[in-house]
N, C-alpha and C positions, 0 to 999 in steps of 0.2 A: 102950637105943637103939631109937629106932623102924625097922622095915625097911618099905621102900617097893618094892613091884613096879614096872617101868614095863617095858611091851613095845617090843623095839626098832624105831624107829622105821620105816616104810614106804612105800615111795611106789609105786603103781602104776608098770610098768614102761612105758606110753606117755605118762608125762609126764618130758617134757626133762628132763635132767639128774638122774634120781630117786636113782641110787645113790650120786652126791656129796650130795644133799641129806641122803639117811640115814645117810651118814656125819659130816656135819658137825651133825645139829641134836639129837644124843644127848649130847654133851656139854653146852649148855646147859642140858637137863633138868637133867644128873646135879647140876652146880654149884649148882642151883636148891635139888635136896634139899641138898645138903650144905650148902648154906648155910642152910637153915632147922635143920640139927641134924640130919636124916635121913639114912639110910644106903640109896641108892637099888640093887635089886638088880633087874638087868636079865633079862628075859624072853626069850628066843631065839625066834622067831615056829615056827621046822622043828623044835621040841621034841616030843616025843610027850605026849601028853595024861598020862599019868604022870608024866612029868616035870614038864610044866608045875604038875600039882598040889603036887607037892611041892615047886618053888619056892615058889608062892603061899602052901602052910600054916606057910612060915618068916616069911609077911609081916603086917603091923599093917592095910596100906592097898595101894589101886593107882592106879596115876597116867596117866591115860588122853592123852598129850600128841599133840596136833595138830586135825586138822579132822575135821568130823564123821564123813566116811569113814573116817577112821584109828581113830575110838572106836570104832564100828561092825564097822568088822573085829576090833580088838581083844576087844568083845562077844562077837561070835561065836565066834572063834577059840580064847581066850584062858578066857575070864572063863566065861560062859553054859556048854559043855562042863561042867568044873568044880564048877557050884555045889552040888549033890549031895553030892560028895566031899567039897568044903569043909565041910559043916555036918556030914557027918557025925565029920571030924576036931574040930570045934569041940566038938562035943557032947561025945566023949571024953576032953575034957578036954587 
């Protein structure tokens, strides 16, 4: 089974309605993997950087969903931190 990261969804806190939106548009993701056959394992944004690693090195891919700001912080936050660790887990087999 492929494992899919996807960070939970976020919306700046000065745009209307943001914490219903993040609440409602992480499901469609998820349905989206499952419906391609993937098994989408979700990212908690207040993870500690250790953590989030070790989420990651359990996954195949990562699923960057929304608008450009949202990749972007995900970038940064997320993914960019990380990529060190990653390769060197990768490496290790």
């Amino acid at each position: 089974m492929v494992h899919i990261a996807i960070p939970e969804p976020t919306s700046p806190q000065h745009v209307p309605d943001s914490a219903a939106y993040n609440l409602r548009s992480l499901p469609q993701y998820l349905h989206a993997l499952y419906s391609a056959g993937a098994t989408p394992i979700p990212v908690p944004l207040h993870e500690s950087p250790q953590r989030v690693a070790k989420i990651l090195s359990t996954c195949h891919g990562i699923l960057l969903p929304g608008s450009p700001g949202a990749v972007a912080l995900a970038m940064e936050k997320l993914i960019l931190p990380e990529v060190a660790h990653l390769l060197g887990q990768a490496r290790r087999g």
